[in-house]
DRENTI-980860 format. One line per field, with one value per residue (C-alpha): residue number from 1; y, x, z; residue in three letters. Coordinates in pm, 1 decimal. Example, Ala and Ser with C-alpha at 12.3 -4.5 7.8 and 13.67 -1.06 7.14 Angstrom:
2
num = [1; 2]
north = [-450.0; -106.0]
east = [1230.0; 1367.0]
up = [780.0; 714.0]
residuo = [ALA; SER]
END
This chain:
320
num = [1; 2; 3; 4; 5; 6; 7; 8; 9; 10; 11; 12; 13; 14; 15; 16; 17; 18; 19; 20; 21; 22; 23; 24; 25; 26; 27; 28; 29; 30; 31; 32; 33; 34; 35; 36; 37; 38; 39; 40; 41; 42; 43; 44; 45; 46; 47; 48; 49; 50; 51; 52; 53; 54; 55; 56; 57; 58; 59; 60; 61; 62; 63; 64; 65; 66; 67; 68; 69; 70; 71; 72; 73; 74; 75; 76; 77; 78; 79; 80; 81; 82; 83; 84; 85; 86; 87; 88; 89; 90; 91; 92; 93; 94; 95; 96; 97; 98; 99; 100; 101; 102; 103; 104; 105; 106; 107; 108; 109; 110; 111; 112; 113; 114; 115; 116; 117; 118; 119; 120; 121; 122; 123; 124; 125; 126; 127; 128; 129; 130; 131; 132; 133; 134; 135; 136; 137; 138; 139; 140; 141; 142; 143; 144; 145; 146; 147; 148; 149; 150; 151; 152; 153; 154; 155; 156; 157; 158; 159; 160; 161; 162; 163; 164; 165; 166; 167; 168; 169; 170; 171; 172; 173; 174; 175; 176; 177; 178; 179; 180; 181; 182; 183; 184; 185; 186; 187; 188; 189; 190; 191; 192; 193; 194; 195; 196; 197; 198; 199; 200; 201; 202; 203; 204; 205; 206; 207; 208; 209; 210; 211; 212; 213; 214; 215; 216; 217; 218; 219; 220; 221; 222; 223; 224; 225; 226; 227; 228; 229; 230; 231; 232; 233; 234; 235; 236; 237; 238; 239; 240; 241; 242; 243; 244; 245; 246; 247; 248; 249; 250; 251; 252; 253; 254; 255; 256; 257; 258; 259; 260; 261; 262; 263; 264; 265; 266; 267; 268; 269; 270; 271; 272; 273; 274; 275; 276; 277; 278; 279; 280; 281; 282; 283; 284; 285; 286; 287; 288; 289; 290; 291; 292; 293; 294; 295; 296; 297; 298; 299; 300; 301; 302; 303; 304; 305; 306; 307; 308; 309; 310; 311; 312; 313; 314; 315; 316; 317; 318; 319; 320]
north = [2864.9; 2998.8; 3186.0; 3044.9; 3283.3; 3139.1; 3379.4; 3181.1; 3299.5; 3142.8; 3167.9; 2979.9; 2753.6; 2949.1; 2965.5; 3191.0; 3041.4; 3269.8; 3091.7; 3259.7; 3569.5; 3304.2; 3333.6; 3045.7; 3105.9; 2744.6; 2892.0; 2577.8; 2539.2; 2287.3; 2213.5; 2047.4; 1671.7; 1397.5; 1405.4; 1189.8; 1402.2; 1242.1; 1231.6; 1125.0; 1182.0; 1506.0; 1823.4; 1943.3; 1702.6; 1717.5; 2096.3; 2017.2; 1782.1; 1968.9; 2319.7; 2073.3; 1913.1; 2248.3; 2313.1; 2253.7; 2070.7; 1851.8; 1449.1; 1350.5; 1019.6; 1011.3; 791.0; 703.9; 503.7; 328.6; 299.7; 76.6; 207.5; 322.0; 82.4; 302.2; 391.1; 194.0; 462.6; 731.9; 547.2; 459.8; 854.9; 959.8; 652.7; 806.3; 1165.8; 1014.5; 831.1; 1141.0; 1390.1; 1087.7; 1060.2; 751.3; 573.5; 386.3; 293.0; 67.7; -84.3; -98.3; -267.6; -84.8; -159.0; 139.0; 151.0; 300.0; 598.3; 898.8; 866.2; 503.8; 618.2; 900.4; 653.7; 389.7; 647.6; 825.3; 501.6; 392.8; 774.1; 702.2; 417.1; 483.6; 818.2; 548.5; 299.8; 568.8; 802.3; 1112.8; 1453.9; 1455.9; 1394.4; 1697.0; 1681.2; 1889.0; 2061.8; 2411.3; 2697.0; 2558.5; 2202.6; 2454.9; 2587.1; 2278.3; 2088.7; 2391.1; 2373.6; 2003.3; 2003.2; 2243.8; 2017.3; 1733.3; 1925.9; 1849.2; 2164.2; 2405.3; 2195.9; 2091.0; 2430.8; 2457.9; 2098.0; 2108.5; 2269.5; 2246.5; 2069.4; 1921.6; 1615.9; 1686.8; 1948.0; 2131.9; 2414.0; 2516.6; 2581.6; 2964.2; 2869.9; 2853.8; 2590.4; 2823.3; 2933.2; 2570.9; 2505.3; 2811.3; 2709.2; 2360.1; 2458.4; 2747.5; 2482.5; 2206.9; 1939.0; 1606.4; 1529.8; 1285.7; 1399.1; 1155.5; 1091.7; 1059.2; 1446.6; 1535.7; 1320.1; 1548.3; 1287.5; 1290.4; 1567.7; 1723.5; 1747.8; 1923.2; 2142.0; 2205.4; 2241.6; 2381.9; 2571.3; 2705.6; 2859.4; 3093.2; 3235.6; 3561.8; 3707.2; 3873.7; 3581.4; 3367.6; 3564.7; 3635.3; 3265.0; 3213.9; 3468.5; 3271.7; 2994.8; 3184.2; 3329.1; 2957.7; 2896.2; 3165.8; 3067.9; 2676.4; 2772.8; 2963.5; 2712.5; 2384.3; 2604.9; 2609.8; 2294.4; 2176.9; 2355.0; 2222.5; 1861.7; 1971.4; 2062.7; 1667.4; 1399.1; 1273.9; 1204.4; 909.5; 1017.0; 1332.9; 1421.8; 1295.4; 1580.1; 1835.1; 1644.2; 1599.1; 1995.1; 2128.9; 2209.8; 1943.3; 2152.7; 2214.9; 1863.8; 1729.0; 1937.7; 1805.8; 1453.8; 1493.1; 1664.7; 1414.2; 1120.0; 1315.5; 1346.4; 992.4; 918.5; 837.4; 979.1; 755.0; 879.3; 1044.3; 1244.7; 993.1; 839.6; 1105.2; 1146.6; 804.4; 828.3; 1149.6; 939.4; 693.9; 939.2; 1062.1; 817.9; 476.0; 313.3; 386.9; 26.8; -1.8; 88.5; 170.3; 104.8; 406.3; 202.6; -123.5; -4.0; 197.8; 183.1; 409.3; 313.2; 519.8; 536.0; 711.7; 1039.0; 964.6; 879.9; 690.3; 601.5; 234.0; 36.2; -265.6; -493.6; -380.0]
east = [-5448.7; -5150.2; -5097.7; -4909.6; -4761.7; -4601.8; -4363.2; -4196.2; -3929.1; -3973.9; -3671.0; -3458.6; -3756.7; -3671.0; -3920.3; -4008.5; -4233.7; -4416.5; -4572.7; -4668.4; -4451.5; -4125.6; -3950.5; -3760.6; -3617.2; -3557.6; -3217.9; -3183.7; -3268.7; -3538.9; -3687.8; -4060.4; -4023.7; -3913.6; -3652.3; -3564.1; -3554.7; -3392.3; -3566.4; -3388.2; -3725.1; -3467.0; -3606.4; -3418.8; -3555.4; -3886.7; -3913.4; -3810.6; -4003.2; -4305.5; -4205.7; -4121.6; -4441.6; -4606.8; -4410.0; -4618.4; -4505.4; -4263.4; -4291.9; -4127.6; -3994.3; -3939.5; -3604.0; -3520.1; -3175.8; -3178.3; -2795.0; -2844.3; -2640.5; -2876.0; -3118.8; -3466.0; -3371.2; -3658.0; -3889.7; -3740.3; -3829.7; -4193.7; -4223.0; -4131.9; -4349.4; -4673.5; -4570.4; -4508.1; -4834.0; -5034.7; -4907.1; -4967.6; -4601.5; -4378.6; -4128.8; -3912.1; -3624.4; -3338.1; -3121.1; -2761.8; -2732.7; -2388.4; -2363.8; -2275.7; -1932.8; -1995.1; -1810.8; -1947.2; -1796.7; -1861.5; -2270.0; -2246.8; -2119.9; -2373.3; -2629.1; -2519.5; -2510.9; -2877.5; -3008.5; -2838.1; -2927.5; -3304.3; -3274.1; -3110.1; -3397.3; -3670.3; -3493.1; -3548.3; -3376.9; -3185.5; -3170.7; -3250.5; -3096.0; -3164.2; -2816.8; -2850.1; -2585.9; -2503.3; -2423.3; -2216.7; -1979.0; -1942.3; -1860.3; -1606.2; -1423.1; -1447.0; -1255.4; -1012.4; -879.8; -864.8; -680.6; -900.1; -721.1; -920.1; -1241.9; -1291.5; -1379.0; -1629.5; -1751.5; -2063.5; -2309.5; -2586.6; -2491.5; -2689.2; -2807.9; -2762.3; -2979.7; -2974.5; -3175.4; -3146.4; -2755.5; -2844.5; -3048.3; -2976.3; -3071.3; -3233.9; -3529.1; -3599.6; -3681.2; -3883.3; -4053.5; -4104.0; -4266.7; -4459.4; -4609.0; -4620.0; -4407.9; -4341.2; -3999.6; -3741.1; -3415.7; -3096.7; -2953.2; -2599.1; -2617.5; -2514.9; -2222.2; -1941.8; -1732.1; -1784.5; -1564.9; -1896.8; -2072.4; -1818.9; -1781.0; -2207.3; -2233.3; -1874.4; -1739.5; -2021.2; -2238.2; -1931.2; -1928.1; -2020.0; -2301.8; -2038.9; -1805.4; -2014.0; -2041.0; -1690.6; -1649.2; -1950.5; -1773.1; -1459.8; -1630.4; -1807.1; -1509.0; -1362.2; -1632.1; -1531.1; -1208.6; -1232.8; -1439.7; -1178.3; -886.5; -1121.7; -1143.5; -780.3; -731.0; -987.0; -833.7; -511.4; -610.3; -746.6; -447.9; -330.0; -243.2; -589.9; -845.2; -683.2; -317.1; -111.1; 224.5; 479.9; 777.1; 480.8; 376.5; 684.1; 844.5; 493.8; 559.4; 438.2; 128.9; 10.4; 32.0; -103.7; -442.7; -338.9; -358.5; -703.1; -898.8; -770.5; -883.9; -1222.6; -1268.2; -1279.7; -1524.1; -1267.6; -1372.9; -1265.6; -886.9; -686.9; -382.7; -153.5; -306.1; -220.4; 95.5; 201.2; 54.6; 317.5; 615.8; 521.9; 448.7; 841.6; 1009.6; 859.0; 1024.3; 844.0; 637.2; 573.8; 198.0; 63.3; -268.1; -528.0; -814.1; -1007.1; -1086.6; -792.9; -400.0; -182.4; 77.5; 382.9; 514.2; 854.1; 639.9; 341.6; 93.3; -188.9; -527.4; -623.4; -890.1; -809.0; -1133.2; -976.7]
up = [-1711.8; -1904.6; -2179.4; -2543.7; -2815.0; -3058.0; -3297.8; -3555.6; -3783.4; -4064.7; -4249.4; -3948.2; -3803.4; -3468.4; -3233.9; -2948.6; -2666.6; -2447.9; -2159.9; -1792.7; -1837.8; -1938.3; -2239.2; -2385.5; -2724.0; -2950.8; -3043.6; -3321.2; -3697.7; -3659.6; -4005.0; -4049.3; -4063.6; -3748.1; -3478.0; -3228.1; -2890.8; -2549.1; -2283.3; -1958.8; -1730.9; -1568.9; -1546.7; -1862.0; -2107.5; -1946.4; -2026.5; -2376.5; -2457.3; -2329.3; -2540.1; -2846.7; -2884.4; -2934.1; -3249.4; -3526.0; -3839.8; -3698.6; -3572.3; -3245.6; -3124.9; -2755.8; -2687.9; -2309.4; -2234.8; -1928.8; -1824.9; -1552.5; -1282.9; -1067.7; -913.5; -905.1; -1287.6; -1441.0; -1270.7; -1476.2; -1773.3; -1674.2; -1618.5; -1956.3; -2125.8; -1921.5; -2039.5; -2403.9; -2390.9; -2266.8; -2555.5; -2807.5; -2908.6; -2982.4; -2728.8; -2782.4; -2493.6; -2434.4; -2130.1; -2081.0; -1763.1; -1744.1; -1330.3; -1112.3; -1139.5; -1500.6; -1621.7; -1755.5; -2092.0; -2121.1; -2013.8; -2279.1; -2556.6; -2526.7; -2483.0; -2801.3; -2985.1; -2868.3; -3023.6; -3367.2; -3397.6; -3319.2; -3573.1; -3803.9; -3824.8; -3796.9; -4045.0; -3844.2; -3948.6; -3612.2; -3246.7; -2990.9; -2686.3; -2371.8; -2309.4; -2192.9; -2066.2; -1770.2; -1911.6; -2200.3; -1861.3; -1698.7; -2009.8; -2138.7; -1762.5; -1752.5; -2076.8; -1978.7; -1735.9; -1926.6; -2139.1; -2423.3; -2695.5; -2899.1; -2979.0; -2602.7; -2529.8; -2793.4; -2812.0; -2710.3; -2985.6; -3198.2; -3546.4; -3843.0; -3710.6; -3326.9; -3205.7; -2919.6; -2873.6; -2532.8; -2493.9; -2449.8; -2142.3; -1780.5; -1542.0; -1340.7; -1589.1; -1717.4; -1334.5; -1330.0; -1664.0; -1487.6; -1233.3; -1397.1; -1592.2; -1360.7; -1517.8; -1366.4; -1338.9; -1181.2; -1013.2; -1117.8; -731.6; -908.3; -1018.5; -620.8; -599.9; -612.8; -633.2; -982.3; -1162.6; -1383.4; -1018.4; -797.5; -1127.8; -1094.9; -712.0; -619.7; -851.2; -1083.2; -788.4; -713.5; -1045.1; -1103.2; -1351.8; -1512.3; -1477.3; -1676.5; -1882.3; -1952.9; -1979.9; -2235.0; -2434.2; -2432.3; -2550.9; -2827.7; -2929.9; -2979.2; -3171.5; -3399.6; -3406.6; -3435.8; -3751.5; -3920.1; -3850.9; -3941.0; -4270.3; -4317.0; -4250.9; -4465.9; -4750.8; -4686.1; -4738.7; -5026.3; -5188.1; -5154.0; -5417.3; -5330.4; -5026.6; -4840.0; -4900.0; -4829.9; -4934.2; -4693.4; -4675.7; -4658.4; -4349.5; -4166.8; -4272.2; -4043.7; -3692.6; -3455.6; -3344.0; -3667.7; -3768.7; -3510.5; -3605.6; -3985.1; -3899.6; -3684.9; -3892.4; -4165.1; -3921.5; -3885.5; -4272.9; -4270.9; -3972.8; -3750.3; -3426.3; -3112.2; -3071.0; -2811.0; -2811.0; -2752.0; -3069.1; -3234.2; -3110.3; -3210.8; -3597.7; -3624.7; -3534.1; -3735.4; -4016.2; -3979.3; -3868.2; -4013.4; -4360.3; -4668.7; -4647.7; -4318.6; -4134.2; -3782.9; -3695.3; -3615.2; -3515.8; -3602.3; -3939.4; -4067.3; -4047.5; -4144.0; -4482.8; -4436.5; -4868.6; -4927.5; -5054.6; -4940.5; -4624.7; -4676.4; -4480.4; -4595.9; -4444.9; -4353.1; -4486.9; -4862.1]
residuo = [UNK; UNK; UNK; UNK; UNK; UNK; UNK; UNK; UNK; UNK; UNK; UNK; UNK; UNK; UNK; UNK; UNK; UNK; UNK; UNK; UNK; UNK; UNK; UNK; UNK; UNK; UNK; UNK; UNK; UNK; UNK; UNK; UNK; UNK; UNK; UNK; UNK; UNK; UNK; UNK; UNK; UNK; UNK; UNK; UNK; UNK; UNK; UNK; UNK; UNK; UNK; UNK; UNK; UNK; UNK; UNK; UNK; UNK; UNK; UNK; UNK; UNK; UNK; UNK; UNK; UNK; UNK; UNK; UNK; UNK; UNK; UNK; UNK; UNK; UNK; UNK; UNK; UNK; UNK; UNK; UNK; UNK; UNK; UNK; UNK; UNK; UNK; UNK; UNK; UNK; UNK; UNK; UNK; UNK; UNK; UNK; UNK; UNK; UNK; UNK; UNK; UNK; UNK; UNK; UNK; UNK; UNK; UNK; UNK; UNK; UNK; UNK; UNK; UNK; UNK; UNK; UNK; UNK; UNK; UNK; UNK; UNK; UNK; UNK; UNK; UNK; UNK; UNK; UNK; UNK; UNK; UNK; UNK; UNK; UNK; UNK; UNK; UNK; UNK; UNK; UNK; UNK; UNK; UNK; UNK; UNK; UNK; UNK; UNK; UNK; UNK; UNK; UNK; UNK; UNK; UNK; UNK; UNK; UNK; UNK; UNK; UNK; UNK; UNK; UNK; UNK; UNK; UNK; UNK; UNK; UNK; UNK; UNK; UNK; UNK; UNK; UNK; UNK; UNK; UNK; UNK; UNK; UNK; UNK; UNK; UNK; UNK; UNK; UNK; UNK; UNK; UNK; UNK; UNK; UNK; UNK; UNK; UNK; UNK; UNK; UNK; UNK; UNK; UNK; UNK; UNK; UNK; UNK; UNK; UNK; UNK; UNK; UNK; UNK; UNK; UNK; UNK; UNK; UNK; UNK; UNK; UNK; UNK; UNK; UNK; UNK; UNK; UNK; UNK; UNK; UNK; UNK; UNK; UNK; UNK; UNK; UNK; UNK; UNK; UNK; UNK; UNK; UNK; UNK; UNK; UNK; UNK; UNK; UNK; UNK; UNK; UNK; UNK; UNK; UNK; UNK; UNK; UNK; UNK; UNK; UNK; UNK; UNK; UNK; UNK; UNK; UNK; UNK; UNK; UNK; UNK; UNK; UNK; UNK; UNK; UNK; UNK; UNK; UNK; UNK; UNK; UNK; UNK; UNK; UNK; UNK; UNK; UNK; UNK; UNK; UNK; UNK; UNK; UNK; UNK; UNK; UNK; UNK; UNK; UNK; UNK; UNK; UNK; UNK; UNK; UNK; UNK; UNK; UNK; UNK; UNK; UNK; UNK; UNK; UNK; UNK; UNK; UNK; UNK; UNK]
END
C-alpha cells in the first residue's frame, strides 16, 4: 500500500509526486489537454507512463515503435499494450522492420517520425518522452565527440511540443521508483553492447564519474543552455535586419568571419524548417555563398537550393 501526494503548481502545471518516501518532480510545463507519451516497454518509459497517468486533466496516447532489430522486440510491445489496456489508455504502435544492422540515428529518426506523425493525426499538444539525467550526460559526451558545436551540448531538452520531464532525474531513482512500485518492465538486450558508442559511454565511462563530477558537467551543460539562448537571440535579430525572410544581403554575408556565418546560415536553414544538415553542408552553402556568380544556385536539400544574386542570397524552394 503506498502513499500519493500530489502538489501541483498551478501556474507552471509542475507536479510533485510523492510515492513510498520517493520524490520525482515533473520538471515540464504540461498544460491540461492530450499528449502523445513514448513508451518503449524500458524501465524509463514505464515509470513515466505510470507517474503520468496520475496527472489529472490531461489525455494520454500510449505510442510504441517497434524498430525491428531485435528479434524478441514484439514482446516489448505486447508489454506496454497490456499496461495501456489496464490503465484504460490508447495505443497505438508501428513497425520498422529496420534489420539489426540499424544505426542509432537512423532508429531515432524513424522513431521520431512515427511520434509526429501519431501527435499529427491525433492533434495532441506534444509528445513526452522518457529522457532523464543520465541520458542528458551521455548524450552531451556523445556529442562532444562527434564534435557536434554549441547546440550538441545542450541538445537534448524539453521544448514546446517535445516534452520531457524527467531530464533532472537519474537512472538510479527511476529504478528505485520501479521497483518501489512494482512496475513491469522489459530490458532492451542492445543497451549492454558496448560496442555501441552511447553504451560504452553508459557502462564505461559514466560509472567513473564522480558526484561532484557530474555535477560539474550538468553545470556545463546548463550553462550552454544559457548561453545557446543568448546567441540564438542574436542571431535571430540579425536576420531580422534582412531585405526580407528568404534572402539576406550578400556582402554582409561574406564580410562575417567564417564562424559566425556559419551559425548565420544555420539558424537561417532552421528558420525555414530545414533541419537534416551537417557541417559539411554547411560548409559547402558558404563557398557557394562567396564564391558562386550572381545567377548561379547550390542545392541545400530536396526542397530548397540556394540562389547566389550579385547582392543578395536567397532560399527558394524548388516546387515554386
Amino acid at each position: 500500500m503506498f502513499h500519493l501526494c500530489w502538489l501541483v503548481f498551478c501556474k507552471e502545471f509542475r507536479h510533485l509526486l510523492l510515492i513510498t518516501g520517493k520524490i520525482i518532480l515533473m520538471d515540464a510545463t504540461l498544460k491540461p489537454g492530450r499528449y502523445v507519451v513514448a513508451v518503449s516497454g524500458g524501465v524509463d518509459s514505464m515509470v513515466l507512463l505510470d507517474i503520468l497517468r496520475r496527472i489529472p486533466d490531461i489525455q494520454l496516447i500510449v505510442a510504441h515503435y517497434d524498430h525491428g532489430i531485435r528479434y524478441d522486440s514484439s514482446q516489448d510491445r505486447r508489454l506496454v499494450q497490456s499496461i495501456a489496456k489496464q490503465y484504460g489508455l490508447t495505443f497505438l504502435y508501428d513497425e520498422g522492420n529496420l534489420g539489426p544492422d540499424a544505426s542509432e540515428a537512423v532508429a531515432r529518426k524513424a522513431r521520431y517520425e512515427f511520434l509526429h506523425k501519431v501527435r499529427n493525426a491525433s492533434r495532441a499538444n506534444g509528445i513526452i518522452t522518457a529522457h532523464h539525467q543520465d541520458d542528458l550526460l551521455e548524450t552531451a559526451i556523445l556529442n562532444l565527440l562527434r564534435g557536434t558545436g554549441r547546440r550538441g551540448l545542450s541538445s537534448l531538452k524539453s521544448t514546446d511540443i517535445m516534452k520531457r520531464p524527467l531530464l533532472h532525474v537519474p537512472k538510479h531513482r527511476l529504478i528505485n521508483y520501479a521497483q518501489g512500485n512494482n512496475l513491469i518492465w522489459h530490458e532492451d538486450s542492445t543497451n549492454s553492447d558496448t560496442r555501441y558508442t552511447r553504451n560504452y559511454i553508459r557502462h564505461v565511462l559514466l560509472p567513473k564519474f564522480s558526484p561532484n563530477d557530474r555535477e560539474k558537467l550538468l553545470q556545463h551543460i546548463n550553462r550552454m543552455h544559457e548561453l545557446n539562448a543568448e546567441i540564438d537571440h542574436h542571431l535571430t535579430n540579425h536576420l531580422h535586419v534582412q531585405p526580407a525572410v528568404h534572402m539576406h544581403e550578400r556582402r554582409s554575408f561574406i564580410a562575417l568571419p567564417h564562424k559566425v556565418a556559419a551559425e548565420v546560415l544555420a539558424a537561417w536553414l532552421r528558420k525555414h524548417g530545414v533541419r537534416d544538415f551537417d557541417r559539411k553542408t554547411i560548409e559547402r552553402l558558404i563557398v557557394a555563398a562567396k564564391t558562386f556568380k550572381p545567377g548561379q544556385a547550390a542545392d541545400v536539400d530536396k526542397r530548397y537550393l540556394l540562389r547566389i544574386g550579385k547582392d543578395d542570397l536567397a532560399l527558394i524552394r524548388k516546387d515554386r
